[in-house]
N, C-alpha and C positions, 0 to 999 in steps of 0.2 A: 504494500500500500504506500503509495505515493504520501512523501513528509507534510505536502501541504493537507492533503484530504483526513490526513492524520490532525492537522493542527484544527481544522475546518471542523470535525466532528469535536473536538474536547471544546470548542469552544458553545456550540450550540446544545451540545451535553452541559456545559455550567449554563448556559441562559437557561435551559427545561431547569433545569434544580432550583436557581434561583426567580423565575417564577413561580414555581409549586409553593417554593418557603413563601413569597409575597402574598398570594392568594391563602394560602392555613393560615399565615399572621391575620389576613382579613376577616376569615371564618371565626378563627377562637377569638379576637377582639371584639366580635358582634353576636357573640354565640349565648350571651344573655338578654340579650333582646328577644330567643325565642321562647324562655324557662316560663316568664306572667305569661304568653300565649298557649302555650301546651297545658300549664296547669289549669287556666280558664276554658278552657274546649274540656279538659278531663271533669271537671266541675258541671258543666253544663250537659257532660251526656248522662252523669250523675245524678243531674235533676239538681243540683245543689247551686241555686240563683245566687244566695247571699256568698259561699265562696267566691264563684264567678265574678261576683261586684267586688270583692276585695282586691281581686288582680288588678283591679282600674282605680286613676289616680286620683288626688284631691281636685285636681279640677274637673275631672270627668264627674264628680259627685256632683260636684257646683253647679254643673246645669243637666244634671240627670241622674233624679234620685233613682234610687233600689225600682220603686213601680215600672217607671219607663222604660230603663233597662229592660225590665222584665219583658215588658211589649215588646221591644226592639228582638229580644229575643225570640219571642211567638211569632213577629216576622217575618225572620230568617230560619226558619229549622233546621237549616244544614251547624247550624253553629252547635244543636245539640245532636246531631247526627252525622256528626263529622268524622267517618271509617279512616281516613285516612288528611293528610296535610302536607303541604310542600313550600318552602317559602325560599326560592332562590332568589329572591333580592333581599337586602341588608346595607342597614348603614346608617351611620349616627355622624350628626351635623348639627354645629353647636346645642349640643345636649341634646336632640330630640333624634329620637330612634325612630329609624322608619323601615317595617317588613314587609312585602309584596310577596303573594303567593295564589296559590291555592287551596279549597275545599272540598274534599269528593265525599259526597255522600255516601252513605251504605248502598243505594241503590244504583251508584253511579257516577251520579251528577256533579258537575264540575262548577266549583262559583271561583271566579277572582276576588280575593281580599287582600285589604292594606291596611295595617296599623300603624298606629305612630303611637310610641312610648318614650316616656317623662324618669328621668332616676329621681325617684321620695326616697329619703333614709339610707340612701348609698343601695338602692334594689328597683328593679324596671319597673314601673306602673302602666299601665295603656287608660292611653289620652284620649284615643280617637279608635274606631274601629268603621269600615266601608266597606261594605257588600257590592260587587256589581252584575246583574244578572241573576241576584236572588228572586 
């Protein structure tokens, strides 16, 4: 093997390495932004509304007590029938967390959602929650 095609590969062999490191660094930096989502979905298929409302922040209380939550919930019914979840977008910008993803139903059915979460107390709260296509 020719010396250059030699140099050619060790070199695009460190760019693959050192992209993989830059992307994990992205992953585990943003990887508690998903912990209030996954608990509040486990809550919710639970049947368990008030856990649910504890995942969301002091301001989400402030203009939407426990009741309307509660409607907001009845709905969206994939939020408590949410077999499965994928949220490949991530990323926090000056303090606000913002996940994009999606919800499949047990039956199926796919909804796009976006949260935006707030850190209370050094721990992620959700501030906002959008259904599109519910």
């Amino acid at each position: 093997m020719p010396r250059w095609l030699k140099i050619l590969l060790g070199i695009a062999a460190g760019l693959a390495v050192l992209i993989g490191i830059v992307v994990w660094i992205a992953l585990w930096a943003t990887s508690g932004l998903i912990e209030p989502i996954e608990r509040q979905l486990a809550a919710l298929k639970a049947g368990n509304i008030e856990a649910a409302y504890q995942e969301t922040s002091e301001a989400f209380h402030q203009g939407t007590p426990i009741g309307k939550f509660s409607a907001f919930v009845d709905q969206f019914p994939i939020l408590k029938d949410a077999a499965e979840h994928s949220f490949a977008s991530r990323s926090v910008e000056n303090g606000v967390g913002k996940v994009s993803g999606t919800l499949t139903s047990s039956t199926g059915g796919v909804v796009p959602v976006e949260y935006r979460l707030v850190k209370e107390n050094a721990a992620w709260k959700i501030l906002y929650i959008s259904l599109n296509g519910g």
